[in-house]
Backbone and ligand atoms as CSV (ligand in chain L), in Angstrom:
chain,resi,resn,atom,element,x,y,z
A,1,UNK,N,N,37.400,49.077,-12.293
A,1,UNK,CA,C,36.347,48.253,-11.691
A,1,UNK,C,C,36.747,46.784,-11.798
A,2,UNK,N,N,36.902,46.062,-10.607
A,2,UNK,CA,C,37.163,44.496,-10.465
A,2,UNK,C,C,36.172,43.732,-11.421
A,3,UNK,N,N,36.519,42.870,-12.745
A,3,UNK,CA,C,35.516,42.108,-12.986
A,3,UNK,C,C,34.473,41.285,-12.831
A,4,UNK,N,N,34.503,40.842,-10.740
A,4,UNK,CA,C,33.614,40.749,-10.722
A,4,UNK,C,C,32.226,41.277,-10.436
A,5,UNK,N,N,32.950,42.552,-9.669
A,5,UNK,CA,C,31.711,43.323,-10.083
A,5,UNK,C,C,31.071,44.157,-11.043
A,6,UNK,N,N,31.718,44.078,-12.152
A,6,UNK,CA,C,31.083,44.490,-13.527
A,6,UNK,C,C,30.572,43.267,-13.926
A,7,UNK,N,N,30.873,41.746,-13.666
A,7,UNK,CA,C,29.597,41.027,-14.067
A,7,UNK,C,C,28.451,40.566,-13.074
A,8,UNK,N,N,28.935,41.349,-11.918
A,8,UNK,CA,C,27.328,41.232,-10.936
A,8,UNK,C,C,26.276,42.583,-10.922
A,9,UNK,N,N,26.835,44.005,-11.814
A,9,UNK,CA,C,26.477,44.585,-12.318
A,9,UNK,C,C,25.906,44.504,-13.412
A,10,UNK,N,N,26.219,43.379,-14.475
A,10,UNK,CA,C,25.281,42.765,-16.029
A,10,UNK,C,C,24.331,42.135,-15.485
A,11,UNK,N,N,24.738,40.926,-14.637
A,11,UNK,CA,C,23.601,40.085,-14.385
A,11,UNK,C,C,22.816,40.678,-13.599
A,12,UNK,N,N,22.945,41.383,-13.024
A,12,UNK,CA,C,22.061,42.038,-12.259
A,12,UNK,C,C,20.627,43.348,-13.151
A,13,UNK,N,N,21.197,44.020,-14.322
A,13,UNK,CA,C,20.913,44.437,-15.096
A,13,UNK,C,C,19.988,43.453,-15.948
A,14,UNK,N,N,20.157,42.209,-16.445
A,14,UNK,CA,C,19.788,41.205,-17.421
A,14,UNK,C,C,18.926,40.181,-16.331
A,15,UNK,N,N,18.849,40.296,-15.526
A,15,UNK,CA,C,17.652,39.516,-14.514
A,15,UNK,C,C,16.566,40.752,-14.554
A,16,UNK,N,N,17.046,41.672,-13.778
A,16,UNK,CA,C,15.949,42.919,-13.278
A,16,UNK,C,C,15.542,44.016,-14.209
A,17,UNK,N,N,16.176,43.719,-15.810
A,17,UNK,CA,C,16.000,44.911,-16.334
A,17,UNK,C,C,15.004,46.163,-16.230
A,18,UNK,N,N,15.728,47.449,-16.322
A,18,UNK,CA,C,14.983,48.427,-15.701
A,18,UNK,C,C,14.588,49.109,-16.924
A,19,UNK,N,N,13.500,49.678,-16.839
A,19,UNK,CA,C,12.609,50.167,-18.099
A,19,UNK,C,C,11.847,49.948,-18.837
A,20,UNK,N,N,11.749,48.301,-18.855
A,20,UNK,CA,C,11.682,47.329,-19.911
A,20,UNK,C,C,9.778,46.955,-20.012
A,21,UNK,N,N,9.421,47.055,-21.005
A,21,UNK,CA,C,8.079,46.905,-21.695
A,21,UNK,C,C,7.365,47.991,-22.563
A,22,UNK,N,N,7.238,47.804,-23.552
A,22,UNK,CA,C,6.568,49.049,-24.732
A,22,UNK,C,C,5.487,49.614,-24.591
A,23,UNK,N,N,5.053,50.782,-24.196
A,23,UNK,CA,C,3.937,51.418,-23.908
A,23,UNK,C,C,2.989,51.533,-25.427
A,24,UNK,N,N,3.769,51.718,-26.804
A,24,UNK,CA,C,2.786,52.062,-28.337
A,24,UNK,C,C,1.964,53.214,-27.853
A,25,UNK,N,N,2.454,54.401,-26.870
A,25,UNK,CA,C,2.090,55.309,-26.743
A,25,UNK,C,C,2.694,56.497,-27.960
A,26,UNK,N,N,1.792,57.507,-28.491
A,26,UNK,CA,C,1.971,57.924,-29.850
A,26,UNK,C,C,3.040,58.836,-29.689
A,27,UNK,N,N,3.527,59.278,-27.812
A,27,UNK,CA,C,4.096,60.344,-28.007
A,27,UNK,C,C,5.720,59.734,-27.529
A,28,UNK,N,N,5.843,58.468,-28.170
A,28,UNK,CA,C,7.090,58.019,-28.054
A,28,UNK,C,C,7.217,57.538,-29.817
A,29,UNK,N,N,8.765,57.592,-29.912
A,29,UNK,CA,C,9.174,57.239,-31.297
A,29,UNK,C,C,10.050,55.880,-31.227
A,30,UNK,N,N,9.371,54.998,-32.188
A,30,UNK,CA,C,9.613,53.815,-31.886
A,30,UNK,C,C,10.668,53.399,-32.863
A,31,UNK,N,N,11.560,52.273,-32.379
A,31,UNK,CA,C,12.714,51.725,-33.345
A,31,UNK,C,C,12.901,50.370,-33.093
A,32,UNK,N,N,13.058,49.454,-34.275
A,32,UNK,CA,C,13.482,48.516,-34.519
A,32,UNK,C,C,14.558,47.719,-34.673
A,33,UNK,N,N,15.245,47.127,-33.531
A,33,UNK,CA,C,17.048,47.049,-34.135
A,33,UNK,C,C,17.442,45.363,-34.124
A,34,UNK,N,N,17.852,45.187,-35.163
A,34,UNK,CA,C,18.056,43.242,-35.218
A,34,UNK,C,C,19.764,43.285,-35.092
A,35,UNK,N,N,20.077,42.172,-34.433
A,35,UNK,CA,C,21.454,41.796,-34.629
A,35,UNK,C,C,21.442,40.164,-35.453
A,36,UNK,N,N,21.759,40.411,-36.513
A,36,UNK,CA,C,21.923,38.961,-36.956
A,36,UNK,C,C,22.765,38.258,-36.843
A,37,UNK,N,N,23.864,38.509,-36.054
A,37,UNK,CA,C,25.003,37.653,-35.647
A,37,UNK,C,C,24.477,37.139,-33.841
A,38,UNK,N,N,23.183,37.707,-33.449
A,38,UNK,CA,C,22.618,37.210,-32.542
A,38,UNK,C,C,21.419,36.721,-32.315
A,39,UNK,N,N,20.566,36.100,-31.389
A,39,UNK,CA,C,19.263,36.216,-31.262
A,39,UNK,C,C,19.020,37.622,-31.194
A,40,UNK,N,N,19.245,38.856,-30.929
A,40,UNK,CA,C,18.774,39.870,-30.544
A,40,UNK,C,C,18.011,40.788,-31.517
A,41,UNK,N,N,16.785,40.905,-30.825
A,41,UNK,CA,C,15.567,41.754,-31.847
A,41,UNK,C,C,14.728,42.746,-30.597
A,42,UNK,N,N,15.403,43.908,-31.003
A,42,UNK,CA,C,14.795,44.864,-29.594
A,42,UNK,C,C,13.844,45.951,-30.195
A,43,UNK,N,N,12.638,46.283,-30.054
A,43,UNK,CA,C,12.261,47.320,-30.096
A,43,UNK,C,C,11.997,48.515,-29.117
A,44,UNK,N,N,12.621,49.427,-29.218
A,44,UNK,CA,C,12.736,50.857,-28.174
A,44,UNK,C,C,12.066,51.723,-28.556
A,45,UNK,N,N,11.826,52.521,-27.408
A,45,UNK,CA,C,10.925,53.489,-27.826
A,45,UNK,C,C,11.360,54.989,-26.996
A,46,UNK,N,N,11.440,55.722,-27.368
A,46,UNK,CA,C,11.699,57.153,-27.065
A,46,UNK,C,C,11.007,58.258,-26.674
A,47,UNK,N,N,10.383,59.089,-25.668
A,47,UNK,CA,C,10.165,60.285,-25.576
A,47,UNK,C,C,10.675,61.368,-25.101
A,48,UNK,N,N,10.705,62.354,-26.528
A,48,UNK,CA,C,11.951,63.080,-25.626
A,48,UNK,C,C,10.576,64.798,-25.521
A,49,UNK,N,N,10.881,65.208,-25.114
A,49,UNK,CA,C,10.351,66.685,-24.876
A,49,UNK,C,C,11.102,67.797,-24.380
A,50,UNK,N,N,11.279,69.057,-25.166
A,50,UNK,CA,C,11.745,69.791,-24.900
A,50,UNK,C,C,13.535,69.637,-24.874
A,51,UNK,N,N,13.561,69.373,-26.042
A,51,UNK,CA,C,15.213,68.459,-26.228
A,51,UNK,C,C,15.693,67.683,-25.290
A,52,UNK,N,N,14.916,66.984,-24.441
A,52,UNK,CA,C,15.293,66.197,-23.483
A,52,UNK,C,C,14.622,64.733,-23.421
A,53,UNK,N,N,15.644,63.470,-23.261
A,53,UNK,CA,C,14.914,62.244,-23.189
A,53,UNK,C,C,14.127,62.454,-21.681
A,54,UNK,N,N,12.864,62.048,-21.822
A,54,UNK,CA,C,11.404,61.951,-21.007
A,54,UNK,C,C,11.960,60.225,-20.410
A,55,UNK,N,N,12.213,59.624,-21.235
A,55,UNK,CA,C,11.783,57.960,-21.251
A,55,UNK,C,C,12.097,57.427,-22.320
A,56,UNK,N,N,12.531,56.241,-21.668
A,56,UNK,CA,C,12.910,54.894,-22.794
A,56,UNK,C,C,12.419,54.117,-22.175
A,57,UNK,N,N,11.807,52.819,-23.441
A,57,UNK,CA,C,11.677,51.865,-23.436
A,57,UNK,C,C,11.838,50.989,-24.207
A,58,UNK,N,N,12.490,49.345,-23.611
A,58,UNK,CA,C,12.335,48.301,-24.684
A,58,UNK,C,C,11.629,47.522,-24.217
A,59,UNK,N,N,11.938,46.460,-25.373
A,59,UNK,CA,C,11.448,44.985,-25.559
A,59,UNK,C,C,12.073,43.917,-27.014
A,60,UNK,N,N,11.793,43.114,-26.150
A,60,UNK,CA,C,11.954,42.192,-27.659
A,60,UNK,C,C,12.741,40.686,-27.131
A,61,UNK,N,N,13.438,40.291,-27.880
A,61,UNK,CA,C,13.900,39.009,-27.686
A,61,UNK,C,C,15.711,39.264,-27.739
A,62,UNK,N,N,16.408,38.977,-26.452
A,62,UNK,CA,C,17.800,39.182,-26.345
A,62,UNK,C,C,18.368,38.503,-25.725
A,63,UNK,N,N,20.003,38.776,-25.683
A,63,UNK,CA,C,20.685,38.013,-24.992
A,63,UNK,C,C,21.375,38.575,-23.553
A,64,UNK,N,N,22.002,38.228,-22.909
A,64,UNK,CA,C,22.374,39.112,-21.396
A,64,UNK,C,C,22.955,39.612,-22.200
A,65,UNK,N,N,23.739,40.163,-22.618
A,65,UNK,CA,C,24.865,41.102,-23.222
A,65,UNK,C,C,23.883,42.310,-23.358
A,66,UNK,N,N,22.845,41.900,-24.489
A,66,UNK,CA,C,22.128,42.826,-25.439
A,66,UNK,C,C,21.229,43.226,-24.227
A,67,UNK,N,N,20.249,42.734,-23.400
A,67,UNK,CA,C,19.538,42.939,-22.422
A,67,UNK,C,C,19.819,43.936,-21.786
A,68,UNK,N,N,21.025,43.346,-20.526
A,68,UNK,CA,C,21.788,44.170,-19.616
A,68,UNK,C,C,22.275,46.308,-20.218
A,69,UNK,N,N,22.407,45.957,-21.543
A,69,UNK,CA,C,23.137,47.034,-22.188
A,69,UNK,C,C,22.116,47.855,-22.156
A,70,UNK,N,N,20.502,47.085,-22.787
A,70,UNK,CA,C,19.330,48.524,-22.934
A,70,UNK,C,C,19.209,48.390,-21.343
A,71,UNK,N,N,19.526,47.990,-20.355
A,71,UNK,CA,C,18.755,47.863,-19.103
A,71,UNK,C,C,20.028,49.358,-18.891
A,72,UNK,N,N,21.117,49.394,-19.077
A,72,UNK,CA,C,21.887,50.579,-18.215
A,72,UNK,C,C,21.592,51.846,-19.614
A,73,UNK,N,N,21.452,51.440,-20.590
A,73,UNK,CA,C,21.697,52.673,-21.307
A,73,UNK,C,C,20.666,53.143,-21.259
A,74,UNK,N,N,19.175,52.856,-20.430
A,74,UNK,CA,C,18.179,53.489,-20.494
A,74,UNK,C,C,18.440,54.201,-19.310
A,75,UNK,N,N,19.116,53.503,-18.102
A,75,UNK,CA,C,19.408,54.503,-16.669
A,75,UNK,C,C,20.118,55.563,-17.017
A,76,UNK,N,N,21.400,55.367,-17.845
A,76,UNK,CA,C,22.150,56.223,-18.767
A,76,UNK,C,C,21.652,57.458,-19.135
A,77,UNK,N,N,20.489,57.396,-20.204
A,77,UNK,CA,C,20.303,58.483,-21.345
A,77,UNK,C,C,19.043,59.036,-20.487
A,78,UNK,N,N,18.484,58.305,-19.405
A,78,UNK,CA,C,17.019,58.625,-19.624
A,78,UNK,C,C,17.354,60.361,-18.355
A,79,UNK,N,N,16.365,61.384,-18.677
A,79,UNK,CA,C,16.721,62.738,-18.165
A,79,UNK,C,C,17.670,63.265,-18.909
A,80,UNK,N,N,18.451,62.799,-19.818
A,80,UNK,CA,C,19.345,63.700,-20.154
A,80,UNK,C,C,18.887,64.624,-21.587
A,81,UNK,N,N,19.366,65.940,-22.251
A,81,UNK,CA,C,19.532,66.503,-23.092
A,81,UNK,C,C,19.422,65.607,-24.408
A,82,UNK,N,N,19.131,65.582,-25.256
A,82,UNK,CA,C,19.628,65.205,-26.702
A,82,UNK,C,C,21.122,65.229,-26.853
A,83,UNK,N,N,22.015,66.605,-26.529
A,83,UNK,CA,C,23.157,66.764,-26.497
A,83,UNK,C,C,24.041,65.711,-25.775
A,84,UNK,N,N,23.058,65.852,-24.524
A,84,UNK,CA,C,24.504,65.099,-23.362
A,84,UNK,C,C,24.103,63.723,-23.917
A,85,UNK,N,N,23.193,63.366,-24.282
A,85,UNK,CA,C,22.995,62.159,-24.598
A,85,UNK,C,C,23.873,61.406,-26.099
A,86,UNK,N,N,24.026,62.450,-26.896
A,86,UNK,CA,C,24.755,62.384,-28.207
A,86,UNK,C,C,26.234,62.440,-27.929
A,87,UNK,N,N,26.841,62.973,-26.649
A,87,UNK,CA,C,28.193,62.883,-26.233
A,87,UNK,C,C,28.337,61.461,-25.608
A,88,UNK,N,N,26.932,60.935,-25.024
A,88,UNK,CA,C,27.425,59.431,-24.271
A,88,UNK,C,C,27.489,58.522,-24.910
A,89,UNK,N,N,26.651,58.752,-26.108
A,89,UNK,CA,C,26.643,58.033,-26.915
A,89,UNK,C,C,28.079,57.744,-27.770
A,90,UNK,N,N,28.377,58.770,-28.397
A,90,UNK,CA,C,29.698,58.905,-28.865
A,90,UNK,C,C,30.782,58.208,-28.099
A,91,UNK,N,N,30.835,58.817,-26.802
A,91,UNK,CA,C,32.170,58.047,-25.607
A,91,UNK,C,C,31.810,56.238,-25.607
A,92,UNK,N,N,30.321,56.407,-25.253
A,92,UNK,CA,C,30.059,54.648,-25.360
A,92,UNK,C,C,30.966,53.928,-26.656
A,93,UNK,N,N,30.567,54.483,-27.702
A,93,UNK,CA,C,31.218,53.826,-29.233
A,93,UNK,C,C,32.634,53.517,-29.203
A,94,UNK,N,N,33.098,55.025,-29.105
A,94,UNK,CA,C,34.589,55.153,-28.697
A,94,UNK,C,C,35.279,54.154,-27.484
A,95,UNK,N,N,34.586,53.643,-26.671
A,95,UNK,CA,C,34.633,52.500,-25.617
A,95,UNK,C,C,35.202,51.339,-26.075
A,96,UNK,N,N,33.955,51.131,-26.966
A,96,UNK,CA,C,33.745,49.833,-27.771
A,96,UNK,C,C,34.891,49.236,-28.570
A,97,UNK,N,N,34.956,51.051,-29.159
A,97,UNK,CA,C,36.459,50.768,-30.579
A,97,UNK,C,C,37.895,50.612,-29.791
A,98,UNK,N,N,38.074,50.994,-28.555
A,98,UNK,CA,C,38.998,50.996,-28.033
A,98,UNK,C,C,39.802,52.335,-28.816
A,99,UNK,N,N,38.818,53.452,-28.592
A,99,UNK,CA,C,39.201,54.730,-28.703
A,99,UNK,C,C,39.148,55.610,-27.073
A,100,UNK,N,N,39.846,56.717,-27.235
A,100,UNK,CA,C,40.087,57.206,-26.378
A,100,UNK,C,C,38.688,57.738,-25.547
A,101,UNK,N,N,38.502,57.691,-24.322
A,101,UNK,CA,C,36.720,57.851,-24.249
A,101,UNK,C,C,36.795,58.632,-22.518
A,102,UNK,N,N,35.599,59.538,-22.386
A,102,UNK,CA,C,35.301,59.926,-21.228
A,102,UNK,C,C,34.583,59.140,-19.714
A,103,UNK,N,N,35.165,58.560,-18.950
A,103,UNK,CA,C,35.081,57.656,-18.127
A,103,UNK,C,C,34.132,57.827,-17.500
A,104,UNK,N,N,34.221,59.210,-16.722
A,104,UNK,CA,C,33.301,59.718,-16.041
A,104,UNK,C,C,31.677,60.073,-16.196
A,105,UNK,N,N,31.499,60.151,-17.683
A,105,UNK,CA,C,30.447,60.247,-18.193
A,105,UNK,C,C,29.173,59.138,-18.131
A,106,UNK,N,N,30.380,57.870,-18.698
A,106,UNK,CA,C,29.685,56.962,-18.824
A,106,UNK,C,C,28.693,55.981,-17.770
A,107,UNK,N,N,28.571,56.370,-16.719
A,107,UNK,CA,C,28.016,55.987,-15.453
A,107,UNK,C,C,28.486,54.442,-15.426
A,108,UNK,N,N,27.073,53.454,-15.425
A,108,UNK,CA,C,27.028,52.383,-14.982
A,108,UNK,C,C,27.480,51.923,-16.641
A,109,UNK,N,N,27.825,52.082,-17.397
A,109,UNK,CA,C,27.508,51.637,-19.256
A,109,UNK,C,C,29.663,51.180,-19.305
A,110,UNK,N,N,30.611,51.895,-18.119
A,110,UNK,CA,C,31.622,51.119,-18.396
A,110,UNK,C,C,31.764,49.821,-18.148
A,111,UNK,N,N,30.796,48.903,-17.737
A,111,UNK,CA,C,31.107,47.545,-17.191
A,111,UNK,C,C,31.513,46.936,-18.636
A,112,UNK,N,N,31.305,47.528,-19.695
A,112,UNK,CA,C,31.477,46.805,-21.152
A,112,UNK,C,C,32.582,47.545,-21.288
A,113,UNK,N,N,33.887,47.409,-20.714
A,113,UNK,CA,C,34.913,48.362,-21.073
A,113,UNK,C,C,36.015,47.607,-21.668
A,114,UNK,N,N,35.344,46.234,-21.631
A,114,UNK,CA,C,36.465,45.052,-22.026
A,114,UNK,C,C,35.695,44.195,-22.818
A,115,UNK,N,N,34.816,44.344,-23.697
A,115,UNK,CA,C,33.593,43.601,-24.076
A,115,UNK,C,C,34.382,43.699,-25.572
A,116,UNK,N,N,35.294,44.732,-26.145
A,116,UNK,CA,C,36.202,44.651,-27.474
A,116,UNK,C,C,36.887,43.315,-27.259
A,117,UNK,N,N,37.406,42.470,-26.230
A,117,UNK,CA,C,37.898,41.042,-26.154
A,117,UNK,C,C,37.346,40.120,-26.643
A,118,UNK,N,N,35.947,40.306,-27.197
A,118,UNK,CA,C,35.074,39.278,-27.695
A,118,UNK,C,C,34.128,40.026,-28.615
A,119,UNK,N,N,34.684,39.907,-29.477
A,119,UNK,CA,C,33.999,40.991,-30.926
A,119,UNK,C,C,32.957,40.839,-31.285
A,120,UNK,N,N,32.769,39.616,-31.172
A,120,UNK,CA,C,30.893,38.950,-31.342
A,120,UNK,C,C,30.166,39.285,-30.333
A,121,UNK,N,N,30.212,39.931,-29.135
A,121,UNK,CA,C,29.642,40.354,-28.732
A,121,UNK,C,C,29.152,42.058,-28.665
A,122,UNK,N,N,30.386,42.629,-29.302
A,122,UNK,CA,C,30.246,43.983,-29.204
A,122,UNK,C,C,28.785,44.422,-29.962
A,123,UNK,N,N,28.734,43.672,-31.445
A,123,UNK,CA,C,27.221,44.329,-31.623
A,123,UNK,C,C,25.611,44.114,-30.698
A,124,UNK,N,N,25.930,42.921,-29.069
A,124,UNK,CA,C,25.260,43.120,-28.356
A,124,UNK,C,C,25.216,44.157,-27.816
A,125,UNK,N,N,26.409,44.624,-27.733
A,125,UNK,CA,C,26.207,45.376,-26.249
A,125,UNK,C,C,26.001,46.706,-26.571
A,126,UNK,N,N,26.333,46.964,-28.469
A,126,UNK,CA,C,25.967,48.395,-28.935
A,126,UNK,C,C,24.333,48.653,-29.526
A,127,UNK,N,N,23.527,46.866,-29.650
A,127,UNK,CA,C,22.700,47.302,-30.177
A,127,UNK,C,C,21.610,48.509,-30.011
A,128,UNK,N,N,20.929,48.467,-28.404
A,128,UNK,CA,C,20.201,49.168,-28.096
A,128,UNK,C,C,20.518,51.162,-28.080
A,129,UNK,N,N,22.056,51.318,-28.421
A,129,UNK,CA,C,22.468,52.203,-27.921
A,129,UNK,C,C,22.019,53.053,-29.550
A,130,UNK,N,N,22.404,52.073,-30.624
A,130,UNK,CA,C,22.224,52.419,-32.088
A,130,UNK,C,C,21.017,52.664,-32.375
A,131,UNK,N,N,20.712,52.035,-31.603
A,131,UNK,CA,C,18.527,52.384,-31.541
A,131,UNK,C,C,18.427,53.616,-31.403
A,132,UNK,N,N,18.727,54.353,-29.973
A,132,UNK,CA,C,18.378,55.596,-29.567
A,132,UNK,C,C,19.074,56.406,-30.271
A,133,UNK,N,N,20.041,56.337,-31.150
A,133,UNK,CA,C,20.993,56.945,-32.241
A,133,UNK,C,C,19.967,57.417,-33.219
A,134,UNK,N,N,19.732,56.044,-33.383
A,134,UNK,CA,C,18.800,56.129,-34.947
A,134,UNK,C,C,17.554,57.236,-34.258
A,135,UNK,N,N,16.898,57.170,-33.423
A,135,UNK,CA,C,16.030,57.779,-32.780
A,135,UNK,C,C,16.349,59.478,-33.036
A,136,UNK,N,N,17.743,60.092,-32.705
A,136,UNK,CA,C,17.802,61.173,-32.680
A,136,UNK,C,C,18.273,61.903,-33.468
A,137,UNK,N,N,18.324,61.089,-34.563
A,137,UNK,CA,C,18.941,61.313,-36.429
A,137,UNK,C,C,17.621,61.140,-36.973
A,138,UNK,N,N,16.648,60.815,-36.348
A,138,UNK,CA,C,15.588,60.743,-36.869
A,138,UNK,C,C,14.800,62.323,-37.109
A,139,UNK,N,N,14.709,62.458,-35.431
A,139,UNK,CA,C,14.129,63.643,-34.803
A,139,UNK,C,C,14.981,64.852,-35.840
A,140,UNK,N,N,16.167,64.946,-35.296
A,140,UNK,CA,C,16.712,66.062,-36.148
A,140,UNK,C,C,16.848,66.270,-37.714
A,141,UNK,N,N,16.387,65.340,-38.039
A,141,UNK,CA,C,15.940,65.195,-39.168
A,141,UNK,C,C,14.901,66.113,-39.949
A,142,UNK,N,N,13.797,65.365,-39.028
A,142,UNK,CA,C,12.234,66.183,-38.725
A,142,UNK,C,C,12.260,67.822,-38.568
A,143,UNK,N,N,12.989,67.964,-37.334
A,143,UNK,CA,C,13.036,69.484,-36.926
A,143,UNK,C,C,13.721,70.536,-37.881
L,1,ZN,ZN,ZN,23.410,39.210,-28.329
């Protein structure tokens, strides 16, 4: 993908974000994620049913990096399995580390495929993703 359209794909993501506002509806599970090497303070929220994400949502205070990232990883995860979602998750990371990773999977979430060039940003662009992590280490926890 030409870089500039992976950054008219962020900004485009970080103007219009999709998903974005907290319902504090009971049948979503909510998470808290701070980056202190950033402004970024997101809270997400989860419903999944029937081992499947229903819906995500955030909010909070971010940066385009951090923004843009919950804006695709909610287009990302949202309909999918717990499973398929725990494999995108994984490939996303593996992205990040500049480990070997599944391309195809990752839909719109490779535009950060070069975002390891600037290390201070990587915990933007992983925060929201660690959210829905924490979310499903939670759940399986529970169950
Ligand atoms: Zn940030």
């Amino acid at each position: 993908m030409n870089p500039d359209f992976k950054r008219s794909i962020i900004l485009d993501h970080y103007q219009n974000p999709r998903n974005k506002g907290i319902t504090n509806d009971k049948d979503y599970t909510k998470v808290n994620m701070n980056n202190e090497s950033c402004i970024d303070e997101l809270n997400i929220e989860i419903k999944i049913k029937d081992r499947k994400i229903e819906d995500i949502k955030y909010d909070g205070e971010a940066c385009a990096i951090s923004t843009s990232s919950a804006s695709i990883m909610s287009e990302t995860l949202k309909g999918k399995t717990i499973e398929e979602a725990e494999n995108i998750l994984e490939n996303f990371s593996n992205m990040l580390e500049e480990k070997p990773y599944d391309k195809e999977i990752l839909e719109e979430a490779i535009v950060y495929d070069d975002i390891h060039n600037q290390p201070n940003r990587k915990k933007c662009a992983l925060l929201s993703w660690w959210g829905v992590e924490k979310v499903l280490n939670e759940i399986k926890t529970k169950s």
